[in-house]
PyMOL commands that place a pseudoatom at each C-alpha (Angstrom):
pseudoatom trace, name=CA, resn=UNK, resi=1, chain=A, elem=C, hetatm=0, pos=[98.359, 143.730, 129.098]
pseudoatom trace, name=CA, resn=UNK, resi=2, chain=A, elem=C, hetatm=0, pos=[99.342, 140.208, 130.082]
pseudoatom trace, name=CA, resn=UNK, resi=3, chain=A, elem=C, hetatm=0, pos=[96.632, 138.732, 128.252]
pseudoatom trace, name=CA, resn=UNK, resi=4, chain=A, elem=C, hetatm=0, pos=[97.517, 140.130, 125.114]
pseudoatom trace, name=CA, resn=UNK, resi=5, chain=A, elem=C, hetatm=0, pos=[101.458, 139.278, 125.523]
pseudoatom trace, name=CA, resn=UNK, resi=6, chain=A, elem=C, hetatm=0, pos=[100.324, 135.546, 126.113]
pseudoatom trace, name=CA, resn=UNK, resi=7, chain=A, elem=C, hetatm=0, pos=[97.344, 136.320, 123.157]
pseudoatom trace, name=CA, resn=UNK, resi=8, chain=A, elem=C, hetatm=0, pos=[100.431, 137.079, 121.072]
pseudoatom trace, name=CA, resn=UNK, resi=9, chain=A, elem=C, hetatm=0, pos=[102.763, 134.303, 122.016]
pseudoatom trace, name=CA, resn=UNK, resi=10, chain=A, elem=C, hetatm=0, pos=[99.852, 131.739, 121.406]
pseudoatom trace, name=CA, resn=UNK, resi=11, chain=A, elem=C, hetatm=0, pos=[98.928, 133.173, 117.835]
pseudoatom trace, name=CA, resn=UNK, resi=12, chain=A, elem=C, hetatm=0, pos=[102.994, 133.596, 116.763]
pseudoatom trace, name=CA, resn=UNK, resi=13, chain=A, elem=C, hetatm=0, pos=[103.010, 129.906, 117.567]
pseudoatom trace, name=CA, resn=UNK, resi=14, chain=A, elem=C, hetatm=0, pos=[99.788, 128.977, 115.622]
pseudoatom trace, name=CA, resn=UNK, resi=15, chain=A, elem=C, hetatm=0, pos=[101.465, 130.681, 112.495]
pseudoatom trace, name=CA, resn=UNK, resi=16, chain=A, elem=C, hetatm=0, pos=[104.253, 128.618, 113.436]
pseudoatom trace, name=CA, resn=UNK, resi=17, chain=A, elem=C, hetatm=0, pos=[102.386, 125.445, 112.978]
pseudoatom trace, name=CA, resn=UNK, resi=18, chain=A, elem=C, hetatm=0, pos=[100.098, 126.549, 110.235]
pseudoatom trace, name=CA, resn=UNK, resi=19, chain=A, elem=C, hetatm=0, pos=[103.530, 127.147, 108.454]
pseudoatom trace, name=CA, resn=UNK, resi=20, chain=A, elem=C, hetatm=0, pos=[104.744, 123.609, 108.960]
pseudoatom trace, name=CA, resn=UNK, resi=21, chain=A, elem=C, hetatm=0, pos=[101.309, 122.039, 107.962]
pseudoatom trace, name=CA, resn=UNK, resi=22, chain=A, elem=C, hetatm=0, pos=[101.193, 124.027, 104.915]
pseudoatom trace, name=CA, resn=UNK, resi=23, chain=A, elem=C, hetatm=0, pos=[104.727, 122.768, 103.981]
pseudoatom trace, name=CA, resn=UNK, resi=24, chain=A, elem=C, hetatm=0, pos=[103.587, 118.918, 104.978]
pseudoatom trace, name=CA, resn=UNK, resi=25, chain=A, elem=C, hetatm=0, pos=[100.769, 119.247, 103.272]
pseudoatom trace, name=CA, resn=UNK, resi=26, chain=A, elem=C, hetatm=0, pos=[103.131, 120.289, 99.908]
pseudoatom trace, name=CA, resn=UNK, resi=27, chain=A, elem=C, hetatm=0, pos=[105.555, 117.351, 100.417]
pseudoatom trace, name=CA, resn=UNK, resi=28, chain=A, elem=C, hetatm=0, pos=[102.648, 114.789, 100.937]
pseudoatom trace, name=CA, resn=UNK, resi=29, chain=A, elem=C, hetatm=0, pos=[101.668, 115.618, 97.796]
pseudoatom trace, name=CA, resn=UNK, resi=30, chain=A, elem=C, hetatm=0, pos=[105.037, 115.426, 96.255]
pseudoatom trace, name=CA, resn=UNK, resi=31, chain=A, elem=C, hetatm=0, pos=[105.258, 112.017, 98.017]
pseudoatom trace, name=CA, resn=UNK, resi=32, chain=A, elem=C, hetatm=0, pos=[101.950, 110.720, 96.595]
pseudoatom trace, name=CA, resn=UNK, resi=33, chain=A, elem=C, hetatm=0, pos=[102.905, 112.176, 93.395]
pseudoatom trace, name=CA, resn=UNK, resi=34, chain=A, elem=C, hetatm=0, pos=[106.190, 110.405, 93.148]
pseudoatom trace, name=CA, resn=UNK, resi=35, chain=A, elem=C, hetatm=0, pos=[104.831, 107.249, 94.045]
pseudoatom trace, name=CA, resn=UNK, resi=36, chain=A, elem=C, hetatm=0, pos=[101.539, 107.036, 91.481]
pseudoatom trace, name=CA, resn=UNK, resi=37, chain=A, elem=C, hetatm=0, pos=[104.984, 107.788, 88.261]
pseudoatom trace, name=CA, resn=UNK, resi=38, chain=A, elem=C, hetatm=0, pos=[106.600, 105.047, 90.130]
pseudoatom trace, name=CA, resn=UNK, resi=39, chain=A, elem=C, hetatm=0, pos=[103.819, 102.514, 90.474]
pseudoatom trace, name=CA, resn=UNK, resi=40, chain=A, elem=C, hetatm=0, pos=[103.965, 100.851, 86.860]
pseudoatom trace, name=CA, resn=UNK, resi=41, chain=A, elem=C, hetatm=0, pos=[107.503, 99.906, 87.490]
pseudoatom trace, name=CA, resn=UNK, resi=42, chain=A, elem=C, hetatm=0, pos=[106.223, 98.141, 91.033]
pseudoatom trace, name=CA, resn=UNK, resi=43, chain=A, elem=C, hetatm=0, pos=[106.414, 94.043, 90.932]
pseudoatom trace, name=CA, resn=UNK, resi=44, chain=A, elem=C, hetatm=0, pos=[103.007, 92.963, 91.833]
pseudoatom trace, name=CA, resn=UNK, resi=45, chain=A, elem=C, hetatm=0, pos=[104.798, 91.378, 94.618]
pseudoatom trace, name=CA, resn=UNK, resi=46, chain=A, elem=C, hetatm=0, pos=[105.624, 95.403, 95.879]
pseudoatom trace, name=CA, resn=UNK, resi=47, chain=A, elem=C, hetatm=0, pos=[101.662, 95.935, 95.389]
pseudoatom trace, name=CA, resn=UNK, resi=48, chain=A, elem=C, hetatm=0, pos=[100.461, 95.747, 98.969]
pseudoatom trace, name=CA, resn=UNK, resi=49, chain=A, elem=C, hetatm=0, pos=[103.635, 98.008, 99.829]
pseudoatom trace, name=CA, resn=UNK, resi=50, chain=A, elem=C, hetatm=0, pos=[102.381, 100.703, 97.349]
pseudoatom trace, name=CA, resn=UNK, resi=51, chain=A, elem=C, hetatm=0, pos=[99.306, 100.207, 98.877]
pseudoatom trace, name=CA, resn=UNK, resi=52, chain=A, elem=C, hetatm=0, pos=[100.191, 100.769, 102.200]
pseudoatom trace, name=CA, resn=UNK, resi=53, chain=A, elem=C, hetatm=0, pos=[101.693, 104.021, 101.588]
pseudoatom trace, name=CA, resn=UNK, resi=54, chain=A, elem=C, hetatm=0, pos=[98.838, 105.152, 99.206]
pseudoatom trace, name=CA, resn=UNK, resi=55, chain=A, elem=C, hetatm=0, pos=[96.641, 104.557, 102.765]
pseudoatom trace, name=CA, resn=UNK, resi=56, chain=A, elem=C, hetatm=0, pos=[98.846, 106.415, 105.336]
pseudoatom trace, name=CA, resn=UNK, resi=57, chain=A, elem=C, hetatm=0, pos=[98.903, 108.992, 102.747]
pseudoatom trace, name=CA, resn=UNK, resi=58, chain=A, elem=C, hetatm=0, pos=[95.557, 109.177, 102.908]
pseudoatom trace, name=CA, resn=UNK, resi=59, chain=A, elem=C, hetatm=0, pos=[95.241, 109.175, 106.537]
pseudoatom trace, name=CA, resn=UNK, resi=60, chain=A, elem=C, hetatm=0, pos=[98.061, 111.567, 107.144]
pseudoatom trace, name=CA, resn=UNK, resi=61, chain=A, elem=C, hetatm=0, pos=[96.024, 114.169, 105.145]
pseudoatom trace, name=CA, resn=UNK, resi=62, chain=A, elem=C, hetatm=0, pos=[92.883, 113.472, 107.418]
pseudoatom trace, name=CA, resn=UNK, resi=63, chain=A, elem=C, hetatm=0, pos=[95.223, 114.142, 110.138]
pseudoatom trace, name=CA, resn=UNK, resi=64, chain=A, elem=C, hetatm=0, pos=[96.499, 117.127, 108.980]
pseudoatom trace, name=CA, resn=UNK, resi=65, chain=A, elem=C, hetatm=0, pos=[93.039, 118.646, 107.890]
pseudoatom trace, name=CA, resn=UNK, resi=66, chain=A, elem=C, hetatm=0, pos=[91.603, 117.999, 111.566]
pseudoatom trace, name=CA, resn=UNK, resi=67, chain=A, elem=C, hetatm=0, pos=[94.835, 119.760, 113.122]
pseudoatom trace, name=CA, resn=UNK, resi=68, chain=A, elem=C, hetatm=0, pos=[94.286, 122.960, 111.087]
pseudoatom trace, name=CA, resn=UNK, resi=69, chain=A, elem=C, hetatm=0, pos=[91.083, 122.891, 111.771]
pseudoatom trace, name=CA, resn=UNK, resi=70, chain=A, elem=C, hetatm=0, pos=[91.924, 122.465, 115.590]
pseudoatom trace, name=CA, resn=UNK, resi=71, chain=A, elem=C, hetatm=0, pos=[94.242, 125.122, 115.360]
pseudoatom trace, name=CA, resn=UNK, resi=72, chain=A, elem=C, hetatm=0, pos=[91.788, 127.648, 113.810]
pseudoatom trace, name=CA, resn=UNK, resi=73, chain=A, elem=C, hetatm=0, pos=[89.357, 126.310, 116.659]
pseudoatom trace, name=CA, resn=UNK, resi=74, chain=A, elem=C, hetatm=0, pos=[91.919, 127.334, 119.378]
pseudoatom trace, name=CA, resn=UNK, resi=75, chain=A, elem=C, hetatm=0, pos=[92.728, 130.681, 117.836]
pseudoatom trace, name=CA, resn=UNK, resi=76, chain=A, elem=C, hetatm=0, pos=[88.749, 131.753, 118.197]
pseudoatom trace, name=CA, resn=UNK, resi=77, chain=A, elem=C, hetatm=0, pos=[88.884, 130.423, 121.615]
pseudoatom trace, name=CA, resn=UNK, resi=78, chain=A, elem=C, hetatm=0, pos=[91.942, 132.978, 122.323]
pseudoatom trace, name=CA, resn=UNK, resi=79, chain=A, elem=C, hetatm=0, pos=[89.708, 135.825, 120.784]
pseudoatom trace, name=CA, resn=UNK, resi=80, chain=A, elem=C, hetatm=0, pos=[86.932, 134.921, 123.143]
pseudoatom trace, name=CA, resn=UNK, resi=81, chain=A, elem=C, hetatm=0, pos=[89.467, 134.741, 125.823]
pseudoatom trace, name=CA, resn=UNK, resi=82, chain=A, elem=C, hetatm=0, pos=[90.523, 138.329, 125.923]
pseudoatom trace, name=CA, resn=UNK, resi=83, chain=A, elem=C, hetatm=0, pos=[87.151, 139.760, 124.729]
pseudoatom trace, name=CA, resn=UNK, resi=84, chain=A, elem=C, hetatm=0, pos=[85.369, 138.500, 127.743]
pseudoatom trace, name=CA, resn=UNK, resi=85, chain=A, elem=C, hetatm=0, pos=[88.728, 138.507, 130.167]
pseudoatom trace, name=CA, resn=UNK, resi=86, chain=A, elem=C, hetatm=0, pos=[87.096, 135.543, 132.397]
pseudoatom trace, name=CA, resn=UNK, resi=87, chain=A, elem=C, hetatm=0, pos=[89.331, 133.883, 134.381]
pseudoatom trace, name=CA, resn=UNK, resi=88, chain=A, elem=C, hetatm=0, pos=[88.060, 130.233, 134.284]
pseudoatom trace, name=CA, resn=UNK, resi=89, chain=A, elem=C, hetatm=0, pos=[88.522, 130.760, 129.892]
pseudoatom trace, name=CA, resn=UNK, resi=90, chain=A, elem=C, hetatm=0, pos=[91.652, 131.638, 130.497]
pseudoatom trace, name=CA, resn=UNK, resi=91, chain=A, elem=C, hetatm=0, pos=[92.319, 128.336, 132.392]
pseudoatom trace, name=CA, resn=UNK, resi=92, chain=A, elem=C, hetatm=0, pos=[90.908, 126.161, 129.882]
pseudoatom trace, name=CA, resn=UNK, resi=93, chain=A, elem=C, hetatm=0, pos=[92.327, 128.604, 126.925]
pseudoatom trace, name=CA, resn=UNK, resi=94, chain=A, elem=C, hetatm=0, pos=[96.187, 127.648, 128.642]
pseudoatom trace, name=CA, resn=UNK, resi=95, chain=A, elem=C, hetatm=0, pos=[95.179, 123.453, 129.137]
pseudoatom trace, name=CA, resn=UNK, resi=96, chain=A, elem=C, hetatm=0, pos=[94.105, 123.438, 125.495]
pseudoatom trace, name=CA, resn=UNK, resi=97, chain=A, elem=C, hetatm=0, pos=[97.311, 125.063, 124.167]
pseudoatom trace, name=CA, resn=UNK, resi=98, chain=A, elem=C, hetatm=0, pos=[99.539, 122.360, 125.931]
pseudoatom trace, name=CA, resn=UNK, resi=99, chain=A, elem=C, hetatm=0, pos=[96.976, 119.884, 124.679]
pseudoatom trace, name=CA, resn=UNK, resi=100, chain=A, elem=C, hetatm=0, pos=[97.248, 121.307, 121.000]
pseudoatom trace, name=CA, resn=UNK, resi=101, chain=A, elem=C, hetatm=0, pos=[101.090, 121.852, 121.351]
pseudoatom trace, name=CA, resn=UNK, resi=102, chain=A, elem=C, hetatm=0, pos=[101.599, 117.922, 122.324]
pseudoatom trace, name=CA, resn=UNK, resi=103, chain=A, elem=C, hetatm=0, pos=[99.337, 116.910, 119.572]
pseudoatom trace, name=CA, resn=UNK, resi=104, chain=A, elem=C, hetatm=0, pos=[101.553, 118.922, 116.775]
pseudoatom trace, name=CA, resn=UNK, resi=105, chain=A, elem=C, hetatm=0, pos=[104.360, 117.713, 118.053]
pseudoatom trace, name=CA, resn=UNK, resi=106, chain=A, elem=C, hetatm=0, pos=[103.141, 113.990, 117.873]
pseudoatom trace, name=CA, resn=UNK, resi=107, chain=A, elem=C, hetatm=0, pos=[101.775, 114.939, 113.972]
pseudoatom trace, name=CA, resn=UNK, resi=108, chain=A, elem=C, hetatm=0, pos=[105.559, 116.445, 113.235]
pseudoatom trace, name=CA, resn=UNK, resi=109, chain=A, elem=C, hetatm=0, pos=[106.841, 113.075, 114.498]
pseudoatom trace, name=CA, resn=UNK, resi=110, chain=A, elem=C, hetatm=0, pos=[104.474, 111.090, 112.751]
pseudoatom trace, name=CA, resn=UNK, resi=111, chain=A, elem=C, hetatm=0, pos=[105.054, 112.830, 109.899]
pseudoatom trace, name=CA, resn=UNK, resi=112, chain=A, elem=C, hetatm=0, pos=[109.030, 112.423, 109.537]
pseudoatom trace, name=CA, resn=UNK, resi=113, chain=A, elem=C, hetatm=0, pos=[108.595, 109.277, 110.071]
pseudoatom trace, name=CA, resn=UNK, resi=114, chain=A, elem=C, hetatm=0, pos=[106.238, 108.639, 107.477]
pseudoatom trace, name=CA, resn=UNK, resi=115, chain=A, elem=C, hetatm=0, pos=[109.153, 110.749, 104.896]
pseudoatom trace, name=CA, resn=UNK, resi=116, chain=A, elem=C, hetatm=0, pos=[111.665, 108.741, 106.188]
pseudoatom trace, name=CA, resn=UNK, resi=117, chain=A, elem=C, hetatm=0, pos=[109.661, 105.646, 105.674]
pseudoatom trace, name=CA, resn=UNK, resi=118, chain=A, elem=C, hetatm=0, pos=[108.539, 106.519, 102.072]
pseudoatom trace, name=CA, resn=UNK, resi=119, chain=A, elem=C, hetatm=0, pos=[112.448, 107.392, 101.558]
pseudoatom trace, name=CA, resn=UNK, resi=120, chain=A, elem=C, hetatm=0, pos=[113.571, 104.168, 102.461]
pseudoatom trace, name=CA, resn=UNK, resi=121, chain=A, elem=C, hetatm=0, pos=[110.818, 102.407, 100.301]
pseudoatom trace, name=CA, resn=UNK, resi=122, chain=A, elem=C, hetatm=0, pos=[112.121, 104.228, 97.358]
pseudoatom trace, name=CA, resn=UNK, resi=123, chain=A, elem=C, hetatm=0, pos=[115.669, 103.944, 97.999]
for i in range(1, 123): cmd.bond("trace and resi %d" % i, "trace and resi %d" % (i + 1))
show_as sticks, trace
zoom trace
């Protein structure tokens, strides 16, 4: 019964995150979007500025694709976890959820910064 409390607790927090990175995911576009009406009215002096966001853009999708993909790699890990009920996959199962959980939390961080960043550039 444990297991599938903590099972629970783990997925409810995936959906969590999946939620966010579907919204990021949305706004990036809307911020790469924004900037490719804006461009023709960009001195060529702003040019490598434009182009710098145009490249973190880039990578900040990257980024986002590999921590979904993470995440879905973590959920079939919980799966296996209570299907087999070993104790050392339960170990690992609970060190790769702290592992995943700082690595969103560095992506959220990385991400608002990036929005405010792109904000400022425009304002």
């Amino acid at each position: 019964m444990e297991t599938l409390n903590s099972q629970n607790a783990l997925i409810t927090e995936h959906v969590k995150w999946l939620e966010y990175i579907d919204h990021a995911k949305m706004e990036l576009k809307d911020m790469q979007n924004r900037l490719v009406v804006l461009m023709p009215g960009f001195s060529t002096k702003m040019a490598a500025r434009v182009e710098q966001f145009q490249n973190r853009f880039i990578r900040q999708a990257e980024v986002t694709d590999i921590l979904r993909h993470n995440i879905k790699s973590h959920e079939n890990d919980i799966e296996r976890m209570v299907r087999l009920s070993l104790d050392y996959l339960q170990l690992r199962v609970a060190s790769d959820h702290i592992a995943l959980k700082g690595e969103f939390r560095t992506y959220v961080e990385l991400f608002v910064e990036l929005g405010q960043d792109f904000n400022e550039f425009l304002a």
